[in-house]
C-alpha positions in Angstrom: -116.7 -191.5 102.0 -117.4 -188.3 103.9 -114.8 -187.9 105.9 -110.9 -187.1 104.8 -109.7 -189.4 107.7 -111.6 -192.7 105.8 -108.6 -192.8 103.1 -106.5 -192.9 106.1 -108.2 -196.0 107.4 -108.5 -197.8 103.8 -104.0 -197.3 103.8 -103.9 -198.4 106.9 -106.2 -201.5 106.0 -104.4 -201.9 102.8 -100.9 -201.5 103.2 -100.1 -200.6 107.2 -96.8 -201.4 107.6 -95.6 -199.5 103.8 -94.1 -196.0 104.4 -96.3 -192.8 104.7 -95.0 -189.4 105.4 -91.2 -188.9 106.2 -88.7 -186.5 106.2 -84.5 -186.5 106.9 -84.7 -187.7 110.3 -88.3 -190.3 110.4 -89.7 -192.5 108.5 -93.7 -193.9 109.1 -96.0 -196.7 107.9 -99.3 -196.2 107.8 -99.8 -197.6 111.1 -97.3 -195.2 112.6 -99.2 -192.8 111.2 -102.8 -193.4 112.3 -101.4 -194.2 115.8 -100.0 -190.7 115.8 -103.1 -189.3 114.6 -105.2 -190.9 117.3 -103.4 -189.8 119.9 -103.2 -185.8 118.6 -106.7 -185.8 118.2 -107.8 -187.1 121.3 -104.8 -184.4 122.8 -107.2 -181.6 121.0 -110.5 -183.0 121.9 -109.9 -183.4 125.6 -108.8 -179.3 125.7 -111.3 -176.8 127.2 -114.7 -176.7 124.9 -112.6 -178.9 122.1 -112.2 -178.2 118.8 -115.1 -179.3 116.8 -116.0 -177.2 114.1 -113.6 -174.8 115.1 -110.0 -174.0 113.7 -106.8 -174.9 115.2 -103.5 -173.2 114.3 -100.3 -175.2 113.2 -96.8 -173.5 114.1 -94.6 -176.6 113.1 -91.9 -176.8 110.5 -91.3 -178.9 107.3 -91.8 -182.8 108.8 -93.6 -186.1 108.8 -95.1 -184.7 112.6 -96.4 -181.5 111.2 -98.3 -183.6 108.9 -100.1 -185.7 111.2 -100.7 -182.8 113.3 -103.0 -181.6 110.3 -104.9 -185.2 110.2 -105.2 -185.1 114.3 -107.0 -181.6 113.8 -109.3 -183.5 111.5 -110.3 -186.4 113.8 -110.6 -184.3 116.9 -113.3 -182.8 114.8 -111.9 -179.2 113.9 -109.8 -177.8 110.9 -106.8 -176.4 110.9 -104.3 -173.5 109.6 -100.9 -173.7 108.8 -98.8 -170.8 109.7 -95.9 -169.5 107.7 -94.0 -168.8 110.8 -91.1 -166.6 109.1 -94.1 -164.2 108.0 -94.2 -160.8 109.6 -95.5 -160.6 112.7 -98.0 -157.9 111.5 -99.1 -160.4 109.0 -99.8 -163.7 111.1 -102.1 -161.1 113.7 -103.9 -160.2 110.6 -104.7 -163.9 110.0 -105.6 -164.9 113.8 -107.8 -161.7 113.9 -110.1 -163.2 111.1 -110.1 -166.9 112.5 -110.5 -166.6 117.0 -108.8 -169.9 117.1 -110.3 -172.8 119.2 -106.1 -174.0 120.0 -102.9 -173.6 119.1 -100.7 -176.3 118.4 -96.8 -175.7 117.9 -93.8 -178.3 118.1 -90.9 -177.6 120.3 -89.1 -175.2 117.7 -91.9 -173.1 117.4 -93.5 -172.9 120.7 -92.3 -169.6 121.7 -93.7 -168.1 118.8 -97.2 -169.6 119.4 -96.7 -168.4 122.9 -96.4 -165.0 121.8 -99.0 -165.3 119.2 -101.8 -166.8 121.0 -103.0 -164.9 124.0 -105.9 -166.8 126.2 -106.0 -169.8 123.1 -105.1 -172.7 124.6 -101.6 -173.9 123.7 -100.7 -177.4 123.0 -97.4 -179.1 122.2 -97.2 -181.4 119.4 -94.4 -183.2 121.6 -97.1 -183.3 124.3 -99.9 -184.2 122.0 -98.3 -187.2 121.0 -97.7 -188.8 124.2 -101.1 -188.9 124.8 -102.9 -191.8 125.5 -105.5 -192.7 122.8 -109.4 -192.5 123.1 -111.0 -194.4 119.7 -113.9 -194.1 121.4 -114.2 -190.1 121.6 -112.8 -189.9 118.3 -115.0 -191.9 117.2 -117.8 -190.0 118.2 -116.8 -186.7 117.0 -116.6 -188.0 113.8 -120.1 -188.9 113.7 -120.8 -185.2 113.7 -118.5 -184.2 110.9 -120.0 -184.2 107.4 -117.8 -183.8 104.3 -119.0 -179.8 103.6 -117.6 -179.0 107.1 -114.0 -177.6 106.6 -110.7 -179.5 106.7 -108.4 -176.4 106.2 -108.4 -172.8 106.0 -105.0 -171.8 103.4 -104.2 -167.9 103.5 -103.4 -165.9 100.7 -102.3 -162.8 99.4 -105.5 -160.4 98.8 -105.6 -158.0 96.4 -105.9 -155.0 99.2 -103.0 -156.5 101.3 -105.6 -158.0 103.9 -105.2 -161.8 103.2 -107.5 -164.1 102.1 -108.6 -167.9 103.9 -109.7 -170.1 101.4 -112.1 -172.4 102.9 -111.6 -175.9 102.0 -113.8 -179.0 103.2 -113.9 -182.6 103.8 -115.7 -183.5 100.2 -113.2 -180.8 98.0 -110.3 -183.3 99.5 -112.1 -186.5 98.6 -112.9 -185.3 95.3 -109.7 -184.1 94.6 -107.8 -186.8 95.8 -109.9 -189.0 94.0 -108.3 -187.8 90.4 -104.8 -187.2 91.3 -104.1 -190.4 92.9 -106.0 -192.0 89.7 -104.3 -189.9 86.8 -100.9 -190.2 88.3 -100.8 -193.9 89.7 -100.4 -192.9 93.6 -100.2 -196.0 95.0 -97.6 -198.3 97.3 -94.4 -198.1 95.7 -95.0 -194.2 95.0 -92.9 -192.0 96.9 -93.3 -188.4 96.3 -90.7 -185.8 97.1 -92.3 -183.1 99.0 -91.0 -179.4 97.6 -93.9 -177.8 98.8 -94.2 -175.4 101.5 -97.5 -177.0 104.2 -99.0 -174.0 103.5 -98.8 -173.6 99.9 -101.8 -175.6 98.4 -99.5 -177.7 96.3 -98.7 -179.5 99.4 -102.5 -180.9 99.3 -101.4 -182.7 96.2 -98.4 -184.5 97.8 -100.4 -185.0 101.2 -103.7 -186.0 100.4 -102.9 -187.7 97.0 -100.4 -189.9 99.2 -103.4 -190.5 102.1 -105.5 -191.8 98.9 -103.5 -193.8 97.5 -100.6 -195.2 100.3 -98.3 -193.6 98.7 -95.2 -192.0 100.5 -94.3 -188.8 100.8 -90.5 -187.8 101.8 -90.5 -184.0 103.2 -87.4 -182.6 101.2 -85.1 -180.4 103.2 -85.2 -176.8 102.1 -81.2 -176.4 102.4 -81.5 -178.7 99.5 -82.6 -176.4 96.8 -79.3 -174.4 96.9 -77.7 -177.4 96.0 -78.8 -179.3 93.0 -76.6 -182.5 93.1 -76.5 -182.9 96.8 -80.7 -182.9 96.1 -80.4 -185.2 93.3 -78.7 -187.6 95.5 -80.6 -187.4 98.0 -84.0 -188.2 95.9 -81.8 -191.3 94.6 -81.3 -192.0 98.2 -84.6 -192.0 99.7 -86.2 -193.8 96.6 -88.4 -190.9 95.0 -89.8 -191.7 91.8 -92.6 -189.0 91.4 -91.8 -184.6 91.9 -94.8 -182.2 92.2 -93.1 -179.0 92.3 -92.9 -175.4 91.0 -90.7 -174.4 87.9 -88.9 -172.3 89.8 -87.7 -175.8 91.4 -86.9 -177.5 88.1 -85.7 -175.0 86.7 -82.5 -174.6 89.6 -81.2 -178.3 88.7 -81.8 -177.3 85.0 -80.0 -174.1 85.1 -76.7 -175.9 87.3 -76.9 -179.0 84.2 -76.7 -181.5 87.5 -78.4 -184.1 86.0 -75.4 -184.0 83.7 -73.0 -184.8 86.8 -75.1 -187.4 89.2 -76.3 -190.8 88.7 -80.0 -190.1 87.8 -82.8 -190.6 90.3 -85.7 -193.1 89.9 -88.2 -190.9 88.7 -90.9 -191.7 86.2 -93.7 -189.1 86.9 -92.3 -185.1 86.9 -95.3 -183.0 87.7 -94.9 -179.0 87.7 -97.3 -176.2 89.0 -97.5 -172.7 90.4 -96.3 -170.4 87.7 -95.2 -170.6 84.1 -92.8 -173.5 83.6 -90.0 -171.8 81.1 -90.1 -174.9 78.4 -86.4 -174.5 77.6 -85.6 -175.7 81.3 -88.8 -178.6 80.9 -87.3 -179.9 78.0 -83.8 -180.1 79.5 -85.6 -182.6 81.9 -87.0 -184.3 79.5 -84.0 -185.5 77.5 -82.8 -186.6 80.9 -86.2 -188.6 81.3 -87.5 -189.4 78.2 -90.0 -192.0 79.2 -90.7 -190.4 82.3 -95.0 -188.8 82.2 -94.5 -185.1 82.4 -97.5 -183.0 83.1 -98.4 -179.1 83.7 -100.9 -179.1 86.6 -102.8 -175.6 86.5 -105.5 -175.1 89.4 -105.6 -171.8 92.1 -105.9 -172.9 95.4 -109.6 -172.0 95.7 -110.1 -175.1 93.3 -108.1 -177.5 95.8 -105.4 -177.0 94.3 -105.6 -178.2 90.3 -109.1 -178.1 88.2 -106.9 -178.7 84.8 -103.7 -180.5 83.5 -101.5 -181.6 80.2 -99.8 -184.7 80.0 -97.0 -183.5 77.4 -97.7 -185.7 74.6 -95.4 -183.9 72.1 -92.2 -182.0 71.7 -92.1 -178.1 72.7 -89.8 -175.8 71.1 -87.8 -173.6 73.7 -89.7 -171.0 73.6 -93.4 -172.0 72.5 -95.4 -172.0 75.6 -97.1 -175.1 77.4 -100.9 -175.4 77.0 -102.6 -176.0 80.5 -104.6 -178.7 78.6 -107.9 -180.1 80.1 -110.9 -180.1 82.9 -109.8 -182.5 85.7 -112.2 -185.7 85.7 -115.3 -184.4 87.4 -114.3 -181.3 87.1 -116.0 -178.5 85.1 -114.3 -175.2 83.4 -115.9 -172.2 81.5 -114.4 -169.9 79.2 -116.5 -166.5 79.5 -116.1 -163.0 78.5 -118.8 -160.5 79.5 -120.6 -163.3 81.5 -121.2 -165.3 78.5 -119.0 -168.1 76.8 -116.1 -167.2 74.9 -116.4 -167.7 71.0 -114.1 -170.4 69.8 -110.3 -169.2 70.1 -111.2 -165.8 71.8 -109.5 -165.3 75.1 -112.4 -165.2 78.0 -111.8 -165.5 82.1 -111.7 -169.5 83.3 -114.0 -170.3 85.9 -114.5 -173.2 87.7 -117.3 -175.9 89.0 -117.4 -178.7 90.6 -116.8 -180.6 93.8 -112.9 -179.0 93.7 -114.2 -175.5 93.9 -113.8 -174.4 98.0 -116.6 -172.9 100.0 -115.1 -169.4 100.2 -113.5 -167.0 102.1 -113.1 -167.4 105.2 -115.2 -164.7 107.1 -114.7 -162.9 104.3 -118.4 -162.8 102.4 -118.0 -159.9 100.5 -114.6 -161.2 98.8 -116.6 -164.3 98.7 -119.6 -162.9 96.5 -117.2 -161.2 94.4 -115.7 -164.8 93.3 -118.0 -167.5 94.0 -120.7 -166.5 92.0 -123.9 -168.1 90.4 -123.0 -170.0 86.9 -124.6 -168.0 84.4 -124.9 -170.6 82.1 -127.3 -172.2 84.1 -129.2 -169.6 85.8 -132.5 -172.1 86.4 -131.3 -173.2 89.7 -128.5 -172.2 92.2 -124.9 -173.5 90.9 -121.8 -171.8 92.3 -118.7 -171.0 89.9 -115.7 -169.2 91.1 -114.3 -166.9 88.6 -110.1 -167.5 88.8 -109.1 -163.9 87.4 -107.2 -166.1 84.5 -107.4 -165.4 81.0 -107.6 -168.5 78.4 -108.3 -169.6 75.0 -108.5 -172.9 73.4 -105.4 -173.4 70.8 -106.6 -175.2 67.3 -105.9 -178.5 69.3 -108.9 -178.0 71.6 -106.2 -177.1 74.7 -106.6 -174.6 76.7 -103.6 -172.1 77.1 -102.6 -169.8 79.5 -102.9 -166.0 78.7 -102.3 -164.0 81.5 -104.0 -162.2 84.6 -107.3 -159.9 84.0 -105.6 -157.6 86.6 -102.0 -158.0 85.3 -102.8 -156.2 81.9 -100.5 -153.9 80.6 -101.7 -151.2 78.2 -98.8 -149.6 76.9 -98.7 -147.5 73.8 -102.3 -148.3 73.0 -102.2 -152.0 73.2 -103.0 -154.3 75.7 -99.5 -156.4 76.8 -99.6 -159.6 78.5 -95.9 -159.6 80.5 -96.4 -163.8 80.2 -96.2 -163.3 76.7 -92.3 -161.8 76.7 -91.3 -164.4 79.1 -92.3 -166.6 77.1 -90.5 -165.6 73.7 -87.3 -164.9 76.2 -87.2 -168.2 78.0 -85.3 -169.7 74.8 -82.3 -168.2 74.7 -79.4 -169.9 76.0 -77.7 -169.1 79.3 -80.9 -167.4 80.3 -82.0 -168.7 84.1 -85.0 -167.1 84.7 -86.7 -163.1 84.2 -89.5 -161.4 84.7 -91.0 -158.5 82.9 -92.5 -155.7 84.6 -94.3 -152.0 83.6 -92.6 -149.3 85.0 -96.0 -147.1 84.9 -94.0 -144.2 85.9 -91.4 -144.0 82.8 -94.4 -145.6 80.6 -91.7 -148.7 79.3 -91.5 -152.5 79.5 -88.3 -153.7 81.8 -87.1 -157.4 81.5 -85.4 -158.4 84.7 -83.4 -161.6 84.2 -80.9 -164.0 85.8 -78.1 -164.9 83.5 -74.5 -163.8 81.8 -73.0 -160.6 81.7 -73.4 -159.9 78.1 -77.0 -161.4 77.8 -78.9 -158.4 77.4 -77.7 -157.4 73.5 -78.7 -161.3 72.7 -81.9 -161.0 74.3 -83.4 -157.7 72.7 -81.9 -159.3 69.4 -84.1 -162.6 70.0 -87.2 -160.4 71.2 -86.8 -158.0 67.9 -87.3 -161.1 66.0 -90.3 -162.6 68.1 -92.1 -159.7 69.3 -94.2 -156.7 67.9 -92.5 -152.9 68.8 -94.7 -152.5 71.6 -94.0 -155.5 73.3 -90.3 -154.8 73.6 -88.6 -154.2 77.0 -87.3 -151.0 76.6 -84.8 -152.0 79.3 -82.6 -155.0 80.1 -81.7 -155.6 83.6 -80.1 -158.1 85.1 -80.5 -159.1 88.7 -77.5 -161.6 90.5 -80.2 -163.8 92.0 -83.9 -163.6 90.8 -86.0 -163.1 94.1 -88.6 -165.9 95.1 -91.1 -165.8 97.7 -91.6 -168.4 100.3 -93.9 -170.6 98.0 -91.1 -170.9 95.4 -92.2 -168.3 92.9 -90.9 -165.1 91.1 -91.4 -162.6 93.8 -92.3 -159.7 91.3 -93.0 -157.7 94.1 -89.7 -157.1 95.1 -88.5 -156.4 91.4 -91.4 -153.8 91.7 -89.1 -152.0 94.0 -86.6 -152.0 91.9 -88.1 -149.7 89.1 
């Protein structure tokens, strides 16, 4: 394979009428789906100059139509973005400037915005797109002239410097990808996936393109759900889910309500969990719900795809002992260095990645590119690129890796260096606790926990922490928030705590 778009044509040969990608108002077979993705592309091919090689931007929301936008990118021969439309508008120019679009393509909700946003681009409805009338024969063409190093999506993220980043992703980092998830999770017919992830949040490749290799389903969750846990638990017994991908922060809102205490339990046999640290007091709550259910901690940035290593929990975890991250993804390699050499056994060293999962780069962007996808050092003899995640890791006495914290979120404070990971961690098991965050107020030189919880929780919590922690690693300051802040991909937005020191 060397194209993304051959999966689609082995699930349409090998299941076509089972269901692909829906949401609360459609549901698709596979043959809905190529159908729509025929007529897309050939929408975008027959625009001025086409779109071969060149990116399109998505302005769609959260359905099964968005999604097969994306594919009808890829067979007209281009690759696309998804926008987060409810960024600032100072953000999303930011993003255009770096890409000169070849189209834009929006769905009726969003087509004033892409309006606004895209100047002399050519703007296409998705609505118009797929009345279109079908050209196999064009498509068929273009796809001739794709090869699986051209690019299938460009994902922004933050940057360091506030400028943000496209990470480049092509054609053979999907296959390979796809390749393991759908084999180490059992995606196949039958499968249906609940979709938690934002479209442009790279966990959504997982659910998307692990679905496209194996026919599996995906059902697009409605966001209004997450404020209600039980209403969402019903309606994942309702559509038939049986597998989650999301982030903590997701689990973690059912755990924290005790709703799987007061609904008949959903289907689900595989619970998969990335993005940030899953708090295991909230995991194992889960698990006594499920306890022959596969649970695993996916770890990966997006510029590996989205995963490059995973632990199938295989044990119990105390509340508050911390998850390893486990092991390399099948054909996927990892390095532990410190000081551009390997890491001695135990020591903490930065994780870097190679392999077919490791993206081409930033997109326009080859300075931040250099600075990241570098030349394996290991093997210097011939050209082999690495990308160097900014992660720190260790290997436990089990041979595991675990999880240690930024390079750039070090804290040193009172002469130590302080992963804030670390306190999390030690807090996480103590009852009634939702969720906190520990940040350095640089300016008054002290440690501040910010958590989500009872009234009376702080005295508990420095009285758990004096008993877990060295001196230095102790908040000096308890505060608690009414609603811990999240970003738009699910996570603690620490940011906004920031502002609050």
């Amino acid at each position: 394979m060397d194209h993304v778009l051959d999966l689609l044509d082995r699930s349409l040969r090998r299941c076509p009428q089972a269901p692909s990608y829906c949401d609360e108002n459609t549901a698709h077979t596979w043959a809905d789906t190529a159908a729509a993705v025929q007529r897309i592309g050939t929408a975008l091919a027959a625009l001025p100059g086409g779109v071969l090689h060149r990116p399109v931007v998505l302005a769609a929301g959260r359905t099964a139509a968005a999604v097969h936008a994306m594919l009808g990118t890829l067979a007209a021969g281009g690759f696309y973005i998804v926008l987060d439309v409810a960024q600032p508008p100072e953000r999303l120019q930011a993003i255009l400037a770096q890409l000169d679009p070849a189209a834009f393509l929006a769905d009726a909700e969003n087509l004033p915005l892409a309006r606004q946003l895209a100047g002399p681009v050519p703007l296409l409805s998705l609505e118009t797109a797929l009345d279109a009338a079908p050209d196999p024969a064009k498509l068929a063409a273009l796809r001739r002239r794709v090869i699986d190093t051209d690019l299938a999506y460009v994902l922004f993220t933050s940057g360091s410097t506030g400028q943000p980043k496209g990470v480049a992703v092509t054609h053979r980092n999907l296959l390979a990808y796809s390749e393991w998830v759908a084999a180490e999770f059992s995606f196949a017919p039958g499968t249906v996936l609940g979709g938690q992830s934002p479209f442009y949040f790279s966990m959504s490749v997982t659910d998307i393109y692990g679905a496209l290799r194996g026919g599996a389903c995906v059902q697009v969750l409605p966001r209004r759900l997450f404020s209600f846990p039980v209403q969402l638990l019903d309606y994942l017994t309702a559509r038939g889910v049986n597998t989650l991908y999301w982030v903590p922060s997701a689990l973690s809102i059912v755990a924290n309500w005790k709703a799987l205490d007061y609904t008949a339990l959903p289907p689900l046999r595989t619970v998969l969990f990335a993005g940030e640290v899953m708090p295991t007091a909230k995991l194992n709550y889960w698990r006594a719900h499920y306890p022959d259910a596969v649970f695993a901690n996916l770890y990966g940035p997006t510029e590996t795809t989205d995963i490059c290593a995973f632990y199938r929990l295989d044990r119990p975890f105390a509340g508050d002992e911390p998850l390893p991250i486990g092991y390399a993804c099948q054909n996927c390699g990892l390095l532990i260095l410190k000081d551009g050499a390997p890491a001695a056994p135990g020591e903490e060293g930065e994780l870097c990645v190679r392999g077919s999962f490791v993206a081409a780069g930033y997109y326009g962007q080859p300075e931040k590119t250099a600075a990241r996808f570098v030349q394996n050092p290991a093997r210097p003899q011939y050209p082999e690129i690495i990308y160097r995640t900014g992660d720190l890791v260790r290997l436990n006495e089990r041979g595991e890796l675990m999880y240690c914290g930024r390079l750039d979120d070090q804290i040193k404070h009172m002469g130590y260096r302080i992963e804030p990971g670390e306190i999390e961690t030690a807090a996480f098991g103590q009852d009634k606790l939702d969720e906190c965050a520990c940040l350095y107020d640089a300016a008054r030189d002290r440690l501040v926990l910010f958590y989500q919880g009872r009234r009376d929780l702080a005295q508990a919590l420095r009285a758990r922490l004096e008993q877990r922690l060295p001196a230095y690693m102790r908040p000096a300051e308890y505060r608690r928030v009414r609603q811990m802040p999240h970003n738009a991909n699910g996570k603690v937005d620490r940011k906004a705590l920031h502002n609050q020191l």
